[in-house]
N, C-alpha and C positions, 0 to 999 in steps of 0.2 A: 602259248604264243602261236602267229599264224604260220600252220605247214609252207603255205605259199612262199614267207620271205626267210625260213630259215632254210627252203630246199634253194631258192633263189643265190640267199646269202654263200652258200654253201660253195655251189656253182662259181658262182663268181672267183672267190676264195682260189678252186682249184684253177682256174680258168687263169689268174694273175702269177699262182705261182710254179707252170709250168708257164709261163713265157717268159718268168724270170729266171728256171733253169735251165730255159732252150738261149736268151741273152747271154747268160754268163757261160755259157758252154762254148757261146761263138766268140765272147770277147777273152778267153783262154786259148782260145785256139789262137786268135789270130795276133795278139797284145803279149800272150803269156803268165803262168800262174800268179808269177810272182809280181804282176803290174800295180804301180801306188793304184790307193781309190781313194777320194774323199768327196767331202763337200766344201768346196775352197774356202780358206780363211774362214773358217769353224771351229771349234771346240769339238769334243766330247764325237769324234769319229763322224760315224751316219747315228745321229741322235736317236733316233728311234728304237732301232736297233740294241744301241750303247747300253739306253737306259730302260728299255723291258727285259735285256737278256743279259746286260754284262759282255756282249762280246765287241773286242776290239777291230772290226772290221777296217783294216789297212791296206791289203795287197787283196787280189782278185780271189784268190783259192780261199780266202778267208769266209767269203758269202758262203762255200759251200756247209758249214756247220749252222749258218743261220738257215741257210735253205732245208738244211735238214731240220730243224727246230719247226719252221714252219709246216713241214712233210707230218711232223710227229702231231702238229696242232689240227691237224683237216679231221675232220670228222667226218663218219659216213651220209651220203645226201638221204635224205628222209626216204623211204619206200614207202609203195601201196601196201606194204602188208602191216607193218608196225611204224606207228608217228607217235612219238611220247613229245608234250610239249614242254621241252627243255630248254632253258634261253643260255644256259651256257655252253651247250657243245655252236651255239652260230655264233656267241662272241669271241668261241675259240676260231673258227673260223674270218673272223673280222681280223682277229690277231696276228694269223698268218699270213693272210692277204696285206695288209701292213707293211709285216718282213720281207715282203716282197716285191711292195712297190719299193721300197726305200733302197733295195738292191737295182732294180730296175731303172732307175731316176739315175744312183751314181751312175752304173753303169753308160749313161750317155753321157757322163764327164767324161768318159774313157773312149769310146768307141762312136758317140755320138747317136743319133745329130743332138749337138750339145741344148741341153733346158734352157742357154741363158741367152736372149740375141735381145733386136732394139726395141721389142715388145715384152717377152715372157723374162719373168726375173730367176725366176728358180728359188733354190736355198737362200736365207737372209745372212748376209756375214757376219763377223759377233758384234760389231760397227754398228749396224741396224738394231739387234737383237737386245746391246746393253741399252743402246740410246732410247728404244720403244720399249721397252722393260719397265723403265719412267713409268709411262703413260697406263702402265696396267697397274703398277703401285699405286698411284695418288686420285685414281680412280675416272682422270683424265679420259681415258681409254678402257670402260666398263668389261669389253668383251671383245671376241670377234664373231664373225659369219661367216664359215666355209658354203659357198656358193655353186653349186655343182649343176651344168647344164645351159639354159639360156630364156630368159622371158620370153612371153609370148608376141612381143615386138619392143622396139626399142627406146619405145617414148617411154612402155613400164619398166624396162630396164635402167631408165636413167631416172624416173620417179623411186622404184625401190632404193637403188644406189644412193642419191640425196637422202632418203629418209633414214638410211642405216648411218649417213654421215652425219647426219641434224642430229642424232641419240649419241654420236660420238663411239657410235663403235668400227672398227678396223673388219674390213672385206674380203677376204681372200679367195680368189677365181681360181680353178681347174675344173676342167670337163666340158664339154660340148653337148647338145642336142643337132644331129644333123649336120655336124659338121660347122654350128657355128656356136659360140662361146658369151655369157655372159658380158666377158672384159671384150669380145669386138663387137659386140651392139653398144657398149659404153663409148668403145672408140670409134665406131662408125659416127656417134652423135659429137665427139670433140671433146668430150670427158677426160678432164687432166687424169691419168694414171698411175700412180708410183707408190713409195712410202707416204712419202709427202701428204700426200692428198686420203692417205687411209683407203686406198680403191690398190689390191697389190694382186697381179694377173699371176701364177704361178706358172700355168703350164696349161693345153689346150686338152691334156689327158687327165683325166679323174683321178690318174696317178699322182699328179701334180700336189695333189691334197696332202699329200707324205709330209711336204715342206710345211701344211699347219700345227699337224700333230707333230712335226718337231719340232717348231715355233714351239708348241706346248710343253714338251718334252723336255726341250733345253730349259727352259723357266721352273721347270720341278729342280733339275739340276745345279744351275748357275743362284738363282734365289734363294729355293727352298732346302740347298744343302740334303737334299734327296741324293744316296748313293746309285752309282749304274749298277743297275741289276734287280735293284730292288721293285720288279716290278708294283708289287701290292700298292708300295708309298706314290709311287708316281701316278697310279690311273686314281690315289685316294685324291693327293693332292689337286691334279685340274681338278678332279668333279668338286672342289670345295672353293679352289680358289681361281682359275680359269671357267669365264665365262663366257661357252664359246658356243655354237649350237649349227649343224649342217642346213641350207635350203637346196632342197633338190625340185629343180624347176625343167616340168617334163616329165616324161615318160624316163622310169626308172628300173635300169640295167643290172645283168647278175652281177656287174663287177661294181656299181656303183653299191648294190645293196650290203657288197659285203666289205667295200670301201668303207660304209654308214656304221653296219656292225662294229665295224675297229674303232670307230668312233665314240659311238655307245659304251662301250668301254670304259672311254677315256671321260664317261659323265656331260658325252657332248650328247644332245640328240637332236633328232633329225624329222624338220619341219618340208613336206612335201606340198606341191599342187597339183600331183595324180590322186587319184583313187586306188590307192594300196590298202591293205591290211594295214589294221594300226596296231599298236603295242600302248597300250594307258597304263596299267598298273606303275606303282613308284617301284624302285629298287635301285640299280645300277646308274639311273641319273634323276635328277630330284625330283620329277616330276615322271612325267611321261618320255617314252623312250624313241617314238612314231607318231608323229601326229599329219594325219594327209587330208587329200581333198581341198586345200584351202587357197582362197581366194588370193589374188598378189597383191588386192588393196588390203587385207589382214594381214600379212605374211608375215612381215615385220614383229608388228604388236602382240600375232600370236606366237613366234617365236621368242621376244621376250618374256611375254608371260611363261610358257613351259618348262625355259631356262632360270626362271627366277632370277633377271635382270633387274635390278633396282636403278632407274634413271631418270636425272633429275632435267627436264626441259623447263627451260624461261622461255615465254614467250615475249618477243622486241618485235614492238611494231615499223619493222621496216619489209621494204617491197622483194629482199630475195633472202635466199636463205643464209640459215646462222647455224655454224658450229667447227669444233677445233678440227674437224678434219680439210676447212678448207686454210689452215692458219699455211702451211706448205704450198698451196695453188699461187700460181704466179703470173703478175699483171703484167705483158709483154706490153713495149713501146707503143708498135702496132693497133693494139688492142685498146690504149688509151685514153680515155676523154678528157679525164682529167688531172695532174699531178702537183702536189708544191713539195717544196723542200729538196733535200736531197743536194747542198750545196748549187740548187736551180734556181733558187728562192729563197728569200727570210720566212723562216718555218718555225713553231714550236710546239711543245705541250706542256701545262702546269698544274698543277693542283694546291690549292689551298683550302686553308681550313679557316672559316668565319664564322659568326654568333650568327646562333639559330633565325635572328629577327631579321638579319641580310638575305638569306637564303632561300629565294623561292622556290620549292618544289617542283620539278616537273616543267622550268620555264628553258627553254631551248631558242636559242636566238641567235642568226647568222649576221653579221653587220659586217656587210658589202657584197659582191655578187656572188647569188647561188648559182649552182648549176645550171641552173635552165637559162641563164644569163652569159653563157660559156660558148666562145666554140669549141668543135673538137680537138684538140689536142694541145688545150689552154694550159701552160705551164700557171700559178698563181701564190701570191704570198697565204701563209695559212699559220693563225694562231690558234690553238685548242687549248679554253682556260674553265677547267673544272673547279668546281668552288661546291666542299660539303661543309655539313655542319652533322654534329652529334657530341651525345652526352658524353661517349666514350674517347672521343673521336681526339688524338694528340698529334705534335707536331712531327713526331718520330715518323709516325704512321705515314705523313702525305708522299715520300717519297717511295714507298712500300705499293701502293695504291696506285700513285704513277706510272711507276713499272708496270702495270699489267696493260694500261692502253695499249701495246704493243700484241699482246694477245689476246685483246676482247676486239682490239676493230678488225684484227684480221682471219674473225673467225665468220666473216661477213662475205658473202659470195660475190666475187670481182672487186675486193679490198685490197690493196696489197699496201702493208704498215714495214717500216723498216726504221732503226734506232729507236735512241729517246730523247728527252728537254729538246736542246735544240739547234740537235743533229738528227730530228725525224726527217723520213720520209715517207711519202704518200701518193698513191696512185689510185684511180679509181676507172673499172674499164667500162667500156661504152656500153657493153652487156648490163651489166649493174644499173646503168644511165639509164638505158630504153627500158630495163623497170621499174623505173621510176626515183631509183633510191639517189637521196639528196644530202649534201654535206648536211645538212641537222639531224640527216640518220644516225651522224656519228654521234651526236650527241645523246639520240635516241638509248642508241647502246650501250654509251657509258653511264648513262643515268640509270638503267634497268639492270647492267651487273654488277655495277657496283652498293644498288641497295639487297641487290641479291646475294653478292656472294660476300660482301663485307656489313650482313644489316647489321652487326654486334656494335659496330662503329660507329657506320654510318646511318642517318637519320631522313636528309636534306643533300639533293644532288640538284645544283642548276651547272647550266653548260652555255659558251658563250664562244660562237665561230667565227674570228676575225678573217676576211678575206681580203677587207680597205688595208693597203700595204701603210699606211699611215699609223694606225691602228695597232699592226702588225708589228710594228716598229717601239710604238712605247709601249705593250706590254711586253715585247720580250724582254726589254729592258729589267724589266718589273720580275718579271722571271729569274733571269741571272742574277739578279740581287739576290734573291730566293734559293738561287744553286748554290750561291758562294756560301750562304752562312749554315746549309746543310751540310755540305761538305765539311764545313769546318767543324759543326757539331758530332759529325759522323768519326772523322779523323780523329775527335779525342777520347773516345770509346776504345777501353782497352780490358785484357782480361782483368786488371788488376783497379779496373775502375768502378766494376758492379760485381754485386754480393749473389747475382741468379745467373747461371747458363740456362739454357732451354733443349729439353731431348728434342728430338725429331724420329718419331716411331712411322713414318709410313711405309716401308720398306719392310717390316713387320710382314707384312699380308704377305712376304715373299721370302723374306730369312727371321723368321720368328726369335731367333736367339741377338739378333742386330738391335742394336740405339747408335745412331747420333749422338754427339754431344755438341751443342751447337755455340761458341761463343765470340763475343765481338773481334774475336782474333784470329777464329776457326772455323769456315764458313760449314753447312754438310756436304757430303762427298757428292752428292748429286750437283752441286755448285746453285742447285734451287733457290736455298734457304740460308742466309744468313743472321747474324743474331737479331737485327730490327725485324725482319721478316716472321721470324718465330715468335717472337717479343706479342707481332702485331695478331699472330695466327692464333694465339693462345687468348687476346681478349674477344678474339671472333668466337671461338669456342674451346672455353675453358677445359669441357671433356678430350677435346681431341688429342691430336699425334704431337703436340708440341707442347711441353708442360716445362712448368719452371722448375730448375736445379736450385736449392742452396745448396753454396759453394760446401757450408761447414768449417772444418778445419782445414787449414793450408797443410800434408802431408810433406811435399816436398817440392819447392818451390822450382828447381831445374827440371824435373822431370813431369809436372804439371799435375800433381795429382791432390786431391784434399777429398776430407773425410766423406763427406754429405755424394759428391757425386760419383765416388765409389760403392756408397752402399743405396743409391741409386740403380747404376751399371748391375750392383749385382743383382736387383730386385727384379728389375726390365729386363735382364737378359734372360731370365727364367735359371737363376743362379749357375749359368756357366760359364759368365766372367766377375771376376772379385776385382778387377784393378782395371784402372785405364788412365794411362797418361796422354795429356794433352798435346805433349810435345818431344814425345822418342818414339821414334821408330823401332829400337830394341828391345826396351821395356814396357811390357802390358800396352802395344799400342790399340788404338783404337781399332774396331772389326771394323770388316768390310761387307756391305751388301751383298753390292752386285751392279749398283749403279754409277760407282763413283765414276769421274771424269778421268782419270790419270789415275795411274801407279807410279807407288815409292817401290824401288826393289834393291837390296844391298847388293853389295861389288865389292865382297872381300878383299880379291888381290889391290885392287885402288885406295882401297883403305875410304869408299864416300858408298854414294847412292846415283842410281838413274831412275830418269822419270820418264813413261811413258804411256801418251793420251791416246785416248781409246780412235781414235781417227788413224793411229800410224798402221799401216798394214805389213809393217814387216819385222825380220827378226830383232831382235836386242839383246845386246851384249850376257846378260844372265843364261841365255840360252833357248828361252822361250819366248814367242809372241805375246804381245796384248792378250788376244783371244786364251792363251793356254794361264798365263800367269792370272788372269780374272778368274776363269774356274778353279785355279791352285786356292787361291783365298777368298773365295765368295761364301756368301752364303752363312756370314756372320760368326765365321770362325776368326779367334787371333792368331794371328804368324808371326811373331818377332823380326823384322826385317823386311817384311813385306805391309803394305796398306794403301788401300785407297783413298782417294783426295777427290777433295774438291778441285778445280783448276787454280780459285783465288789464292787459298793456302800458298799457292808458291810463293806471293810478294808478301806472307804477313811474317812479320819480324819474329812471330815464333813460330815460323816452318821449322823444322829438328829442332830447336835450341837446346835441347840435350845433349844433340850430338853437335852443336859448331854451327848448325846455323846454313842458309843456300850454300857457303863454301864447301861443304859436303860434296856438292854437286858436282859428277865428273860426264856425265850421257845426257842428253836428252833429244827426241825428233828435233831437224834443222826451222820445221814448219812449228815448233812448239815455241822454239825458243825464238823463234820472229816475232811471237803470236804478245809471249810477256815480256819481250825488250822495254816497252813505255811503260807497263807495270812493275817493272825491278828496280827503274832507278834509282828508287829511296835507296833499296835496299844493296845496291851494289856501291851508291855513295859513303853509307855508313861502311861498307865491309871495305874503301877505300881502292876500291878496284873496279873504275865505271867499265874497264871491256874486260871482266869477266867473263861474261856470256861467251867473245870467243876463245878461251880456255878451256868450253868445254864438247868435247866428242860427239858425233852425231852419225848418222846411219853416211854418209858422203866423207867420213875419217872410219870408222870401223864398226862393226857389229859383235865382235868379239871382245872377252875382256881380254883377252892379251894386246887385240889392238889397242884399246883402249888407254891401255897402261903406256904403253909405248909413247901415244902421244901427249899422256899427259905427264912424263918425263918429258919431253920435248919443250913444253910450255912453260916448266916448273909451277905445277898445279897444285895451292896449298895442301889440300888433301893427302898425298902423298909425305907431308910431314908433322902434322896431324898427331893429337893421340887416337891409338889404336881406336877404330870405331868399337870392338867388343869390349 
């Protein structure tokens, strides 16, 4: 490999971590040894750190054994007299410079100037981290791009920036050229910024980058049941299943280079537009390790390639861009041209399914005014009536298929989609407008992804845009006729009514011992997929992540379990679960990812359960956060007592039923339980007690289980006399 960048590498390395032992020497002195450190509302300490070395960095004096870890990892810088080209003494040096941003970054939790203000975000909190976890499982979210530096102006900086969000992969900024940064030539041009949008500005120092590779880091952990310390498993894991790769744009630094080396490492590598030494040979990341010189209209494309990216682009013929990172960008008032719905207007959307000889292919028709018929900030009636036909194509399916309108128009740049049937909402911004794109773009859309991403089904897509409020009027009609009798078909769907559940394996790619078991009563813990959904995914593609369960033998009808998808569970778990019940939480309950929406967690002294969704950011009565109890049971291990949920689970009549049923319930966030007040009522009328809900505890009554108990003595809260939950 080239002298040039392992003496660079090298350099850098030291250069980062003598200013992370000159930071921490000053924020001892002046804070004190024993000062907390973390990275707020996180798991697993400083991640980095955590899970290449095992150490628990908590209080300040604690960096000094990381610091020394790093001290032991420096390697000598190359001399004129002997150069052996060795590539592991500079990824030992990537390694330490590493350890040492990640000490350097806390460090400015403590002493400042703090990483996180109304531009730089810093660390992701575990809220961000489970919820976009999703998106790297179901392939949503292919990879990311560690971005280090700034284009050579702004127009290519907001051209590359689109084209990494059209491929759907997530952006991550740190580091400057000169003083100025990628994410502020994006924000000089007006570039929404955030999660949301997949554009995530870290930090204006190349340090900043720490927070990727703990992105990374945490994901070996929280998914892939990777222990802390085990370095080897965590840098195998990304380089196989994070697909992530650095762009250094600019003239490149000793401390970037040896930023890159820790990178390389981790199986990411590192696509340049200097003229550096390159590194080709395959080894340490799948392809090439250096690849420079290259142009910003390549960058992209040859940074997929290198990376061995696999990404699937549909091209829709409408006038601005498409893809899921713009599903988060948001159509301000202001910004408006044109909106309906949204209780502004008689609004809907439908989908039906008719014989192939009704259905013209490819026929897209607006009946009343388009856009260019509009003025600015024209509220209007809008019906959207989708009409397929296919040989596969059933009635189960149309509602399945519906649902996604919500995530295919608003993957549409200046779209902004909100609800469904007909409680949508619809915004289109004047940006959007002056390029041209016209209400039958949306039909454009739905015709193009729905033969795309459903062709197993679908055959035959026409689309018909009522704007004439006339119009508007009797087919919604026609519509709600249409809801009424799905609902009713849907509502008598019960486990005890079909002989198949269906797995849900995608979460696989991240806790490999995890299934789903998905049935009309049990939705998965991602809250994604429900049993129509599966049902429908599995005749899209029979090979895939959702395969049909027979039932078998009914084992034991309380605790939910039968023969067939027991020795299922144990076939798909890679034999290290033999049992799963459907419905207890103490016995063989179902694993947990890493993604589910909520946690079940026992309450002894209570004698029930609390539940708590991945939004609350504070303590709970068990004793741990969200954040800590996810890591306690991720990663497709069983815990008796503990599991993650879907959110729906709560209203289905067989939440616990092993154990008694929602009366269990003694906790949950006050924002949880506002959230399924309209979703419980079945369930709280059958249990004969409609103000249940206030019986039970919440973070504004206590956090502890002793408060807890207290007040649910106060209430006489069934639970309490109850047989024993053990």
């Amino acid at each position: 490999m080239s002298k040039i960048i392992a003496s660079a590498a090298t350099r850098g390395a030291y250069s980062i971590v003598e200013k992370a032992e000159a930071k921490l020497a000053e924020a001892k002195e002046s804070k004190g040894a024993q000062t907390a450190v973390e990275f707020p509302n996180t798991a697993y300490y400083l991640p980095v750190i955590y899970g290449l070395t095992g150490e628990k960095v908590q209080v300040l004096s604690d960096m000094d054994r990381v610091l020394s870890i790093a001290r032991d990892l420096l390697p000598e810088i190359p001399s004129e007299k002997l150069w052996l080209p060795y590539l592991g003494t500079t990824l030992d040096a990537g390694i330490a410079a590493l350890l040492a941003e990640e000490c350097i970054e806390a460090l400015r939790y403590v002493v400042g100037p703090p990483p996180v203000d109304e531009f730089w975000l810093g660390a992701a909190d575990d809220v961000i981290m489970r919820a976009r976890g999703v998106e790297f499982v179901d392939g949503s979210a292919p990879g990311f791009a560690a971005v280090v530096g700034a284009a050579p102006d702004n127009e290519t900086a907001v051209r590359l920036a689109r084209e990494m969000q059209e491929k759907m992969l997530y952006v991550f900024m740190a580091g400057s050229t000169n003083g100025v940064s990628f994410a502020d030539q994006l924000r000089a041009e007006g570039v929404q910024l955030g999660w949301d949008t997949r554009l995530v500005p870290f930090d204006s120092e190349v340090y900043g980058h720490i927070y990727s590779l703990g992105f990374a880091t945490r994901a070996a952990m929280a998914f892939g049941g990777v222990q802390p310390g085990d370095y080897e498993r965590i840098l195998r894991y990304n380089k196989n299943r994070i697909f992530a790769f650095v762009l250094a744009l600019g003239d490149v630094t000793d401390e970037w280079y040896a930023t890159a080396a820790g990178a390389i490492s981790y199986g990411f590598p590192t696509i340049a537009t200097a003229d550096i030494p390159e590194i080709l040979p395959t080894g340490v990341c799948t392809y090439e390790h250096v690849v420079s010189n290259v142009p910003c209209d390549e960058l992209v494309q040859r940074a997929i390639e290198v990376r061995g990216l696999k990404i699937k682009i549909t091209e829709i013929p409408i006038p601005v861009s498409y893809g899921p990172a713009f599903e988060g960008e948001r159509v301000r008032k202001e910004d408006t041209y044109v909106e309906a719905g949204g209780q502004r207007s008689p609004s809907f959307e439908w989908l039906q399914t008719l014989d192939a000889a009704d259905v013209e292919d490819g026929k897209i028709e607006v009946v009343g005014p388009e856009i260019d018929d509009l003025e600015p900030g024209a509220t209007i009636p809008l019906g959207i009536v989708v009409e397929v036909a296919g040989r596969k194509m059933q009635p189960d399916f149309e509602p399945v298929l519906e649902r996604q309108f919500h995530h295919l128009v608003n993957f549409a740049e200046g779209v902004l989609h909100m609800g469904q049937r007909d409680l949508n909402w619809l915004r289109i911004s004047t940006s959007a407008k002056d390029k041209g794109f016209k209400l039958a773009h949306l039909g454009e859309i739905l015709r193009a992804k729905l033969l795309d991403e459903y062709a197993a089904i679908v055959d035959k897509v026409q689309v018909t845009i009522y704007t004439d409020e006339d119009k508007v009027l009797e087919w919604r009609d026609k519509a709600r006729a249409s809801y009424a009798v799905r609902d009713e078909r849907l509502a008598g769907l019960t486990d005890d009514t079909v002989d198949v559940f269906y797995s849900c394996s995608l979460c696989q790619s991240f806790a490999p011992n995890h299934i789903c078991v998905v049935t009309p009563e049990r939705l998965g813990l991602c809250g994604a997929y429900n049993w129509l959904d599966a049902k429908a995914s599995n005749e899209l593609d029979p090979t895939g992540p959702n395969q049909p369960i027979d039932k078998g033998e009914l084992l034991d009808s309380n605790l939910g379990q039968w023969s067939g998808v027991n020795e299922f569970i144990n076939e798909k778990s890679n034999r290290s679960v033999e049992r799963m019940s459907a419905y207890s939480l103490m016995t063989d309950p179902m694993t947990s990812c890493g993604c589910f929406m909520a946690i079940v967690a026992l309450m002894p002294m209570c004698n029930g359960v609390m539940i708590v969704n991945r939004e609350h950011p504070g303590m709970t009565p068990c004793g741990m956060k969200f954040s800590t109890l996810a890591g306690t049971i991720g990663g497709g291990i069983q815990v008796p007592g503990f599991m993650g949920i879907g959110r729906g689970y709560i209203s289905s009549k067989k939440f616990l039923s092993a154990e008694g049923g929602f009366q269990r319930v003694v906790w949950m966030p006050k924002a949880l339980k506002e959230i399924m007040r309209p979703h419980l009522e079945a369930v709280l009328a059958d249990m004969g007690d409609p103000d249940f809900l206030d019986k039970l505890a919440d973070e504004t009554i206590s956090a502890s289980e002793e408060g807890v108990l207290e007040f649910l003595t106060s209430v006489n809260h069934p639970a309490l006399t109850m047989d024993s939950i053990f």
